[in-house]
N, CA, C and O atoms as CSV, one atom per row, in Angstrom:
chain,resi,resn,atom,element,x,y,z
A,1,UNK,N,N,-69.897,201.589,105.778
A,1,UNK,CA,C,-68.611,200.971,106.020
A,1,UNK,C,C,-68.115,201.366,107.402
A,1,UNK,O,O,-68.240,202.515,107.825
A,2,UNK,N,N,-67.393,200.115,108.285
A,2,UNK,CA,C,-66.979,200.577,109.446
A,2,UNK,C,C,-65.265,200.730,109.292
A,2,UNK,O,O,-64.606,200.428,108.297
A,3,UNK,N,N,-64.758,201.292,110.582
A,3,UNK,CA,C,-63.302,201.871,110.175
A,3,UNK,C,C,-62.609,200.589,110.049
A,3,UNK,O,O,-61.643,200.537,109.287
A,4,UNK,N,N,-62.982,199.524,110.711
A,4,UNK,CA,C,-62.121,198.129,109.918
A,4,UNK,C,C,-62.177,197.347,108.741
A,4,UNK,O,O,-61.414,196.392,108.593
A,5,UNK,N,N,-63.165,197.729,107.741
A,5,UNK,CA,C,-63.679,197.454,106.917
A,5,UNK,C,C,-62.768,199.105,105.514
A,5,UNK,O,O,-62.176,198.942,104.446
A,6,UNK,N,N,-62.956,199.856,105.943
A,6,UNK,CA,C,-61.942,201.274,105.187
A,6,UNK,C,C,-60.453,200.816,105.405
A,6,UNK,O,O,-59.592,200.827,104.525
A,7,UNK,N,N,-60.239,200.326,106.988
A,7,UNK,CA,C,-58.939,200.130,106.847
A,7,UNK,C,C,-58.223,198.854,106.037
A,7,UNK,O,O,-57.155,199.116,105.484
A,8,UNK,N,N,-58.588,197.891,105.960
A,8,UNK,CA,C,-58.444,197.163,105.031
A,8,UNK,C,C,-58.643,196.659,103.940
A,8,UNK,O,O,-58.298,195.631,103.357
A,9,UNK,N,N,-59.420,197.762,103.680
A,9,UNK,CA,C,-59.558,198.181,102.094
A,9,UNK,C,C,-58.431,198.855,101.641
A,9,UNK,O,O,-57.745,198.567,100.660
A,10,UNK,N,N,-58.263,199.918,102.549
A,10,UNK,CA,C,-57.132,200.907,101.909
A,10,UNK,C,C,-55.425,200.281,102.077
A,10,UNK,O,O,-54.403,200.927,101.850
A,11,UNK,N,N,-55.531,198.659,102.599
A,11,UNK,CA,C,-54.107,198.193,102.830
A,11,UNK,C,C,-54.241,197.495,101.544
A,11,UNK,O,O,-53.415,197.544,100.633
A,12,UNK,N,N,-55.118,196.976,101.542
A,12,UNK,CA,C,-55.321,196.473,99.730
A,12,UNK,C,C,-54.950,197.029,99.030
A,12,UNK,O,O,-53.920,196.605,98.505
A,13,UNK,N,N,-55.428,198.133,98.618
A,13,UNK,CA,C,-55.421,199.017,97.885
A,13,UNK,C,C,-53.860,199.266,97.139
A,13,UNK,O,O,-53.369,199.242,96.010
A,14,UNK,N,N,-53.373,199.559,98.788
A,14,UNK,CA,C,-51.943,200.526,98.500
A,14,UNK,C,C,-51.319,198.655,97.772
A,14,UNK,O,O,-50.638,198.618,96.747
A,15,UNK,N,N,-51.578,197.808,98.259
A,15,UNK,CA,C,-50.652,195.823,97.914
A,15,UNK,C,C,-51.232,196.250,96.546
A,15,UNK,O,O,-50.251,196.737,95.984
A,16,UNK,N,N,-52.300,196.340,95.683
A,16,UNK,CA,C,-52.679,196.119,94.527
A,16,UNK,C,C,-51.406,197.557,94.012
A,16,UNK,O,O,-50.311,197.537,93.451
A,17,UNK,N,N,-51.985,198.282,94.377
A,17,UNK,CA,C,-50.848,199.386,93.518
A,17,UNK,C,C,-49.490,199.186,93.440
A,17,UNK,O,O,-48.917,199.528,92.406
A,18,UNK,N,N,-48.734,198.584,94.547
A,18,UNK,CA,C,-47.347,198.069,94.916
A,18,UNK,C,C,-47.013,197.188,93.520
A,18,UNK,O,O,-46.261,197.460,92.584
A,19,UNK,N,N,-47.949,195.925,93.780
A,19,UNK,CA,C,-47.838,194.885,92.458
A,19,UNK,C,C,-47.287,195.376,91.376
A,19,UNK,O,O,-47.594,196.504,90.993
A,20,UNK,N,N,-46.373,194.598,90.703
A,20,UNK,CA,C,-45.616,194.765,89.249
A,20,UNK,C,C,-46.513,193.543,88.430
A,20,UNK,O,O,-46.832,193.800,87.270
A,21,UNK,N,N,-46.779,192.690,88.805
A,21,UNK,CA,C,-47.497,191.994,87.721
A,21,UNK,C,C,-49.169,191.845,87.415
A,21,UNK,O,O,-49.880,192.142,88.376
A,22,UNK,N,N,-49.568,191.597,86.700
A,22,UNK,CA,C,-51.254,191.213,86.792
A,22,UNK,C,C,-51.468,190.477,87.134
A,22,UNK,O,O,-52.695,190.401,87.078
A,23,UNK,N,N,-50.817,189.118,87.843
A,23,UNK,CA,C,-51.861,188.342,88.407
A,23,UNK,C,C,-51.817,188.783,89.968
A,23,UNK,O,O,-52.764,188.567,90.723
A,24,UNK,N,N,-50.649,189.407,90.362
A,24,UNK,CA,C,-50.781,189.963,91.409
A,24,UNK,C,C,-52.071,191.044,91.928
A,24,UNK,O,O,-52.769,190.974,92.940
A,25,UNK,N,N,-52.076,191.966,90.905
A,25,UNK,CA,C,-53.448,192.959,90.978
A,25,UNK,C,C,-54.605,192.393,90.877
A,25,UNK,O,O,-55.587,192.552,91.603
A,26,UNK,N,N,-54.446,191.550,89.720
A,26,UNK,CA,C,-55.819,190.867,89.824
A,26,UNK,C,C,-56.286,190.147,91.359
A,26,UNK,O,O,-57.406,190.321,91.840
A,27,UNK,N,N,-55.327,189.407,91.942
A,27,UNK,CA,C,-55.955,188.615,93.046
A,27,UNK,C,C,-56.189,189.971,93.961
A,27,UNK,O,O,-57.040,189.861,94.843
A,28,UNK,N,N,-55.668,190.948,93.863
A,28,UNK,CA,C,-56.036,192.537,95.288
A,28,UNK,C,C,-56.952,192.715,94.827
A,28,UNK,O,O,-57.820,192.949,95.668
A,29,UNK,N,N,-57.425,192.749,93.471
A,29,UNK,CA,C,-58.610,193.647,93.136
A,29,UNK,C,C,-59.829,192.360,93.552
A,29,UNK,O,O,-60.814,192.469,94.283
A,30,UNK,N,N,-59.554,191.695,93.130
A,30,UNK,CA,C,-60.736,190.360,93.542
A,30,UNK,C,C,-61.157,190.316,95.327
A,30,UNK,O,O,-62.260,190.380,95.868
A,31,UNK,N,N,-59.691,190.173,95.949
A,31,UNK,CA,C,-59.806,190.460,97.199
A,31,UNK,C,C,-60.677,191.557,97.757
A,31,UNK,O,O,-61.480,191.398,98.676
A,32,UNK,N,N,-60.421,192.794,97.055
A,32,UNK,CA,C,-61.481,193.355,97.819
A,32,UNK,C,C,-62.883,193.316,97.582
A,32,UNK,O,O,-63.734,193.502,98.451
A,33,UNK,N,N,-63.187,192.970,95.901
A,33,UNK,CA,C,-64.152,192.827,96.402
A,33,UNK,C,C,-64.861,191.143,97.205
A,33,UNK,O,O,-66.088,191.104,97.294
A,34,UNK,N,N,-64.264,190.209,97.594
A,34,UNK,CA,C,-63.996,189.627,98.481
A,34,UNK,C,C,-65.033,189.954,99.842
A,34,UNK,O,O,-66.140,189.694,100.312
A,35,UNK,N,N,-63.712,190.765,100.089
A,35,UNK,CA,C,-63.798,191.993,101.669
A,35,UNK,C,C,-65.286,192.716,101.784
A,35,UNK,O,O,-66.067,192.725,102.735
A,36,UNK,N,N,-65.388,193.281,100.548
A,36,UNK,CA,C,-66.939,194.031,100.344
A,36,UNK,C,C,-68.035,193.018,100.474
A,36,UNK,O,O,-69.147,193.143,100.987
A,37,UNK,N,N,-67.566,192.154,99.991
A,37,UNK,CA,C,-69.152,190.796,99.655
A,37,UNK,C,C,-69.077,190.052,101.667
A,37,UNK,O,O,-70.030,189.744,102.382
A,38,UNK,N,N,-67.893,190.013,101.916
A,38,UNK,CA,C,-67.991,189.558,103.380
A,38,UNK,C,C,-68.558,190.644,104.561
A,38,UNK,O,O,-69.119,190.346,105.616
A,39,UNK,N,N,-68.249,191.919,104.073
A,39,UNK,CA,C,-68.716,192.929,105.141
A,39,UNK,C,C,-70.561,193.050,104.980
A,39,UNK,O,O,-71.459,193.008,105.821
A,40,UNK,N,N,-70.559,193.193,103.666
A,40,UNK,CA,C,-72.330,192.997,103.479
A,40,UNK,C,C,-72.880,192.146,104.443
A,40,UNK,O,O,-73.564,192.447,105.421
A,41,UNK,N,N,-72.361,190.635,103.912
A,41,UNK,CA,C,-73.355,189.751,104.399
A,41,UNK,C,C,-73.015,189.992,106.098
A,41,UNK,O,O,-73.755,189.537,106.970
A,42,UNK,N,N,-72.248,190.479,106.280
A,42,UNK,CA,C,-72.033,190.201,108.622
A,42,UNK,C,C,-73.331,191.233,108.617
A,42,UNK,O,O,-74.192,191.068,109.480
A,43,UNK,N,N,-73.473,192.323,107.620
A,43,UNK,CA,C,-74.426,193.993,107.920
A,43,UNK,C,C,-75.681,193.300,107.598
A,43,UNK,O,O,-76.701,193.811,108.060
A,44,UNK,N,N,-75.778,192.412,107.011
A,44,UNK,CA,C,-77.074,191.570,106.537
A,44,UNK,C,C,-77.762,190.314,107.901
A,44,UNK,O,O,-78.850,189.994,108.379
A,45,UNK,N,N,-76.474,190.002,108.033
A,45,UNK,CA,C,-77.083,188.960,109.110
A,45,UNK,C,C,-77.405,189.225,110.390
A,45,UNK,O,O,-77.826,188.344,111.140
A,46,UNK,N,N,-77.170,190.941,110.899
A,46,UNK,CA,C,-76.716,191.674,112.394
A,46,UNK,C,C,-78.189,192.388,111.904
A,46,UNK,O,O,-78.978,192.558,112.834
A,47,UNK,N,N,-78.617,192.793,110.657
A,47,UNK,CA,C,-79.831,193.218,110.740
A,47,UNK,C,C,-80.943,192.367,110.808
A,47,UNK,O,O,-81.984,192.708,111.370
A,48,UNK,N,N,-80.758,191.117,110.188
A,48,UNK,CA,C,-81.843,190.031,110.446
A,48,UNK,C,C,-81.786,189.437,111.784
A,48,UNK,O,O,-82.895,189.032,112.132
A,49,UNK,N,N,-80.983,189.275,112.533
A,49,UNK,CA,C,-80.597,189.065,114.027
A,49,UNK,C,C,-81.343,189.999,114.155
A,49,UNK,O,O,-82.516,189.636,114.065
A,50,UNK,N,N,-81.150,191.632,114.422
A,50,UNK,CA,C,-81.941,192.457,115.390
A,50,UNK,C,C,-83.342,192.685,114.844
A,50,UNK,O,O,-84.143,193.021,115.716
A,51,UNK,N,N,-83.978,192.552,113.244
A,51,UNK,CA,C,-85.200,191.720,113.264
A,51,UNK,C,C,-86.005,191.071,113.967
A,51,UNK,O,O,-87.152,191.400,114.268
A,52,UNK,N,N,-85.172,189.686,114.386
A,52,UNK,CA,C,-85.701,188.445,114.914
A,52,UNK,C,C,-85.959,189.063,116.514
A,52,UNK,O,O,-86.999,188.979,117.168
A,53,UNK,N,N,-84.863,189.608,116.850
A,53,UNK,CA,C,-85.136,190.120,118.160
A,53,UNK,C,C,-86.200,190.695,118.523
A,53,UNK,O,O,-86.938,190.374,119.454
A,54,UNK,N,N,-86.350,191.942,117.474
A,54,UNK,CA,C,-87.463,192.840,117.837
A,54,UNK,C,C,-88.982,192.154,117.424
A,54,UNK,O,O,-89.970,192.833,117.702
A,55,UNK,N,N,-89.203,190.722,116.716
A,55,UNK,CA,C,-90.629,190.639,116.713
A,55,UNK,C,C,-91.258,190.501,117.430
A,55,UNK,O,O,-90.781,189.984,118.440
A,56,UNK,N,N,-92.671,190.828,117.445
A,56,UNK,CA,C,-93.133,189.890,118.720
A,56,UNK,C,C,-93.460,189.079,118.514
A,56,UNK,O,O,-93.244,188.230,119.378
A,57,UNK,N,N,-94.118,188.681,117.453
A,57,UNK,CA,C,-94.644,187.286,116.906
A,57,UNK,C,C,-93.543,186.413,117.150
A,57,UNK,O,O,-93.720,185.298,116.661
A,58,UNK,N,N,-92.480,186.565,117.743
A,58,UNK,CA,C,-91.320,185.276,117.567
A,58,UNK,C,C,-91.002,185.586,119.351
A,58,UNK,O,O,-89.804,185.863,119.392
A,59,UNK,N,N,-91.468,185.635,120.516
A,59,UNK,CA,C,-91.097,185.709,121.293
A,59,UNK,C,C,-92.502,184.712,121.907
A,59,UNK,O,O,-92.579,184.422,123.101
């Protein structure tokens, strides 16, 4: 995890705890994991990018 990825987790976090109702928590808690499923795939696609870079067969 990078520090923009902690930090807006942990603003979630504190909005889900704030919430008085459940559908409110529910959409923070969904959100993050949201946030988690979007940070993967950028860490997924920056490693297949520097993959592609480094083959040689593709140059």
């Amino acid at each position: 995890m990078n520090q923009r990825e902690n930090w807006l987790l942990e603003q979630i976090s504190g909005l889900e705890k704030q919430a008085t109702d459940f559908k409110t928590r529910a959409y923070f808690h969904q959100l993050k994991d949201l946030v988690d499923e979007q940070y993967r795939r950028i860490e997924q696609t920056e490693d297949e990018i520097d993959g592609r870079a480094w083959n040689p067969s593709e140059w």
